[in-house]
Each structure stands twice: as C-alpha cells, then as structure tokens.
C-alpha positions in Angstrom: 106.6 -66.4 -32.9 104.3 -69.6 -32.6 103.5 -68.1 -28.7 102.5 -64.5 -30.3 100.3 -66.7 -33.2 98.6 -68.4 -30.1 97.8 -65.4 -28.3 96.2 -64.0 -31.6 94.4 -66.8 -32.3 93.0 -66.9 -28.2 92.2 -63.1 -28.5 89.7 -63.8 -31.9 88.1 -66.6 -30.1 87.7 -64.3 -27.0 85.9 -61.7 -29.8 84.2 -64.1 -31.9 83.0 -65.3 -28.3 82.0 -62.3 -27.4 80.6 -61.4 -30.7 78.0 -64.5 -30.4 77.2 -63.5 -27.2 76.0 -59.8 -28.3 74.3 -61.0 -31.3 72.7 -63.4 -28.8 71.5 -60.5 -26.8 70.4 -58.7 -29.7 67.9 -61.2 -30.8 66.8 -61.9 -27.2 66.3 -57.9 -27.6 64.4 -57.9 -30.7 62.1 -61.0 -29.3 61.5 -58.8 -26.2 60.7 -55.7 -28.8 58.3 -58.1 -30.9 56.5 -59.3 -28.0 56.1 -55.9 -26.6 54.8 -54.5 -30.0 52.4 -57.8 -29.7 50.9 -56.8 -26.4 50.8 -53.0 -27.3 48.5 -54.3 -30.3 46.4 -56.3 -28.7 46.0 -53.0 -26.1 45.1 -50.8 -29.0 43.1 -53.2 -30.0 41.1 -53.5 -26.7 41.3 -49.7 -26.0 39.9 -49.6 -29.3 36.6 -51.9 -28.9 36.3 -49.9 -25.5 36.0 -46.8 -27.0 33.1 -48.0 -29.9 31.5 -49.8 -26.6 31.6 -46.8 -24.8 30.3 -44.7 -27.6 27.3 -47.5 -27.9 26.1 -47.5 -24.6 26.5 -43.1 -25.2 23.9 -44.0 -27.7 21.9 -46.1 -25.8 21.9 -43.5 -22.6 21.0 -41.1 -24.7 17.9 -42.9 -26.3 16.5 -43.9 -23.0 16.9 -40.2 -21.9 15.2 -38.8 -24.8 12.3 -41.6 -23.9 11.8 -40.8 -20.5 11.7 -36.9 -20.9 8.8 -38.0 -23.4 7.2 -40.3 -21.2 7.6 -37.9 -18.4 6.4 -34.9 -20.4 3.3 -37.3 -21.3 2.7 -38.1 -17.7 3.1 -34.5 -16.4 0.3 -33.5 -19.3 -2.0 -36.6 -18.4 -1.6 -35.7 -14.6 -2.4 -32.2 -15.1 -5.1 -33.1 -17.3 -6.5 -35.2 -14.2 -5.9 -32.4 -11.7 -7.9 -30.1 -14.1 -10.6 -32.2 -14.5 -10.8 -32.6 -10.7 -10.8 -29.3 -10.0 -13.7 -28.7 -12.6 -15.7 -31.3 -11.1 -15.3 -30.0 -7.5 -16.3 -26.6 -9.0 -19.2 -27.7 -11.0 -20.3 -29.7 -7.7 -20.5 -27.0 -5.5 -22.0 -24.8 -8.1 -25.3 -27.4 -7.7 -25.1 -27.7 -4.2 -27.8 -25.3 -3.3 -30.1 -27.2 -6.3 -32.6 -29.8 -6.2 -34.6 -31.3 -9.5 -38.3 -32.0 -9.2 -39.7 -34.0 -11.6 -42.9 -35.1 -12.9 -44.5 -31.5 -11.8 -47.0 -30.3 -13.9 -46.8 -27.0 -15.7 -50.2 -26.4 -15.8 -52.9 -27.6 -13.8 -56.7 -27.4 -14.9 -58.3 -23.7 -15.2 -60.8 -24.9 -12.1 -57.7 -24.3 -9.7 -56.4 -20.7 -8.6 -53.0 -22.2 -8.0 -51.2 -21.3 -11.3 -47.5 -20.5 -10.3 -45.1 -23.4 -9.7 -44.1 -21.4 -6.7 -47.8 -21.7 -5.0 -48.2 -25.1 -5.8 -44.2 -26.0 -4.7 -44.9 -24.4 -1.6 -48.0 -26.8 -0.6 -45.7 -29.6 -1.2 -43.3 -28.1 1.1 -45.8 -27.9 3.7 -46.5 -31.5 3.1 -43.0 -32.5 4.1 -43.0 -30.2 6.9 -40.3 -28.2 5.3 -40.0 -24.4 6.7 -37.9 -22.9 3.9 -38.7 -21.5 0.6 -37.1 -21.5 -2.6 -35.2 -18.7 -3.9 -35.6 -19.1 -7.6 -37.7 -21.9 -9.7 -36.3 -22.6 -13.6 -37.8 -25.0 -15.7 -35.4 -27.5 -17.7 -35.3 -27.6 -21.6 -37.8 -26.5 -24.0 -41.1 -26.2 -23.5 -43.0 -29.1 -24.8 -46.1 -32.0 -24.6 -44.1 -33.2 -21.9 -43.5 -31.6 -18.1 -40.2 -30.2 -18.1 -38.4 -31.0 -14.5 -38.4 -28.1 -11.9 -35.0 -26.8 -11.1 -35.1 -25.3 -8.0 -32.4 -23.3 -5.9 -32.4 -23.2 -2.2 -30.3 -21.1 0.0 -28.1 -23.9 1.2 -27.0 -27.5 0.6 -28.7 -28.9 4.4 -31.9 -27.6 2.7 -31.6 -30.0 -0.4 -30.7 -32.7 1.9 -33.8 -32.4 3.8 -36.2 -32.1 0.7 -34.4 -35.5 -0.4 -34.5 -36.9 3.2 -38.6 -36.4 3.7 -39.8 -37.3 -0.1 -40.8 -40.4 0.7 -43.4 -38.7 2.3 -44.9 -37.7 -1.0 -45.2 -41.6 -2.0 -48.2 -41.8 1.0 -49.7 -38.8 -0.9 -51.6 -39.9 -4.0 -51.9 -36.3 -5.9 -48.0 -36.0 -5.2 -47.4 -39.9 -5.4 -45.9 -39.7 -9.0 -43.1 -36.5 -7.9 -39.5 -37.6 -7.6 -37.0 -35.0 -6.1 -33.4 -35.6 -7.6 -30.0 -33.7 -6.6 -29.3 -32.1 -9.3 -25.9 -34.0 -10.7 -22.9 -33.2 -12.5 -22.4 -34.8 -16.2 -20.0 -37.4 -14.6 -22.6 -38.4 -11.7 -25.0 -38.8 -14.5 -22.3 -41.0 -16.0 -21.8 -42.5 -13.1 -25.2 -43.6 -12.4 -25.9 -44.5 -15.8 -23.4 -47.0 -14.9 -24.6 -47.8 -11.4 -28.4 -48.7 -13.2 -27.1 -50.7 -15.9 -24.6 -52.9 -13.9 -27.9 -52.9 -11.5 -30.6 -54.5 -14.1 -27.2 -56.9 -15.6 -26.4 -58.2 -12.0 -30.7 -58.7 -11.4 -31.0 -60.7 -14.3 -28.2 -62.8 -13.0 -30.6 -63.3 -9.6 -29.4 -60.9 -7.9 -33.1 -59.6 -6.8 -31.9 -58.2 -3.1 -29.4 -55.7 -4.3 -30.2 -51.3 -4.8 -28.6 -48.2 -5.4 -28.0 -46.7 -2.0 -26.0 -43.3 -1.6 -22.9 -44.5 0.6 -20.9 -41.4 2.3 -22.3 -39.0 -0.7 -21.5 -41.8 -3.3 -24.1 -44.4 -4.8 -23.3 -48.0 -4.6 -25.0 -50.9 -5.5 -25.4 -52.9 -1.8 -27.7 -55.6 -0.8 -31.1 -54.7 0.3 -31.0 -56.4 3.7 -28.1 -54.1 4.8 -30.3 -51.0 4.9 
C-alpha cells in the first residue's frame, strides 16, 4: 500500500513538473507574441510615416512640375516673341536696303534757277560724286513745312546706296553741297541703337575721351578710337 502511495505521489510531481514546465513555455510564448506585436507596431508605425512622406514629396513633385511647365511656357512665349521680332527686323531691313536719306536738300531753290525738280538737282549731285546711276523714285519725309523735309530716295540696289555713302565726303569739298548729309535709311531699332551709340559718345567725351567716333564696324556702328581708322 505505502509503495502504490509513493508511486502516486512520484507520478503528481512528474505532472505538476510538467505542468510548470508548460506554463513556463506559455509565458515564454506570450512574451515572444508581445514582442512580435511590439515590432509589428513600430512597422506600422514606420510604413505609416512612409506613406505621408511619400505623399509629401507627391506634393512637392507635383508643384515643381506645375512650375516648370509655367516657366517653360513663359520661356517658349518670350523666345518666340524674340524670334518674331528678329524676323521683323530682318524684314524691315531689307525692305530699306535699296534706300538712302538725303538731308538738308532744299525744296525749293530761288525762281532765278531753271532746276526745279529734286530729280534735276539730285542728279548734278550725282555727277559730282561720279556716280553713274539714277534714282528710281524720290519721296519727301513728313509734312510739308518751314523746314526742308529729308529726301528719301530709292535706288535699284543696295551696292548703289553703299557707294552714295562711300563718295559723300566728296560733297564736304563742295561749298553749295557742303551742308548735305546722306544717311541709310534705318530701322526704328538702328535709330535706337544710335541714339544710344551718340549719347554714350558725348557721356564718354566729357569724361576725356576726345579720340573716340562712331565708325560702322562689319555693318554695325561702334564707338572706336579715332587713331584706329
């Protein structure tokens, strides 16, 4: 009898042994769950802040697109803004090619002289610069006033303007023509542009700069120093 109680009593310590063991393992379980829910948290937690990040620098890509198609839309307008205005220009240039200005030309001389025209009297001139063309049609500028309205005149090519400019300074030797001054006849922005040139000119002069003049440098005029002609 005592041997069976022993044996009972061994067997309970065996399950109460075995008991401890597996509650044990339980809690070791549950720690291991804990910890796991811990970490899957803190995941959700970063996958979270990733996702508003992401959705941020959505934004942010998205603003700086929206700028640059409205810089590049601004640009593309501004550029072909330039290229029309170039164009025009070009077109307005070779539209005056074949026309020179003469200014200073009387309209009317005195009644004693049988010359009347500005077509008589502009050929003598011509003669006088040992030019062997004639106009093809004379215009004068503006309306008609006390003052001598400039002479435009239109030649049948561009060489032809060139030459009248090249031999005017014949006409300075001459002293009934000594007061005439032949001009190209310019675009609004070569106006603007030698506007420019003459009042940088008479600025850089008062300065003492005395040797310096407009000269006409491969078509375009530049102030240079007079000793380099």
């Amino acid at each position: 009898m005592a041997d069976q109680l022993n044996e009972i009593l061994e067997s309970l310590k065996e399950i109460k042994s075995t008991q401890t063991k597996l509650v044990n393992a339980v809690n070791d379980q549950s720690r291991t769950l804990k910890s796991f829910n811990k970490r899957f948290d803190d995941l959700n937690e970063k996958l979270e802040k990733l996702s508003n990040d992401n959705i941020e620098m959505n934004n942010r890509v998205s603003d700086l697109e929206n700028k640059f198609k409205t810089l590049h839309q601004s640009n593309l307008i501004t550029h072909n803004n330039s290229d029309h205005d170039i164009i025009n220009e070009i077109l307005d240039r070779q539209s005056r090619a074949n026309n020179i200005l003469l200014f200073n030309f009387p309209e009317k001389l005195s009644e004693s002289t049988s010359l009347d025209t500005d077509s008589d009297r502009l050929k003598i001139i011509f003669s006088k610069l040992n030019l062997k063309f004639e106009p093809i049609k004379l215009h004068r500028l503006g309306i008609k006033s006390k003052y001598d309205r400039p002479l435009k005149i239109t030649l049948s090519d561009p060489k032809q303007t060139f030459d009248v400019l090249r031999t005017q300074s014949t006409l300075r030797t001459l002293p009934e023509f000594k007061d005439l001054r032949f001009s190209s006849d310019r675009t609004f922005k070569q106006r603007e542009t030698m506007a420019k040139l003459r009042q940088e000119l008479v600025q850089r002069r008062e300065k003492g700069e005395n040797d310096i003049i407009i000269k006409y440098v491969r078509g375009n005029p530049t102030i240079i120093k007079s000793k380099n002609i």
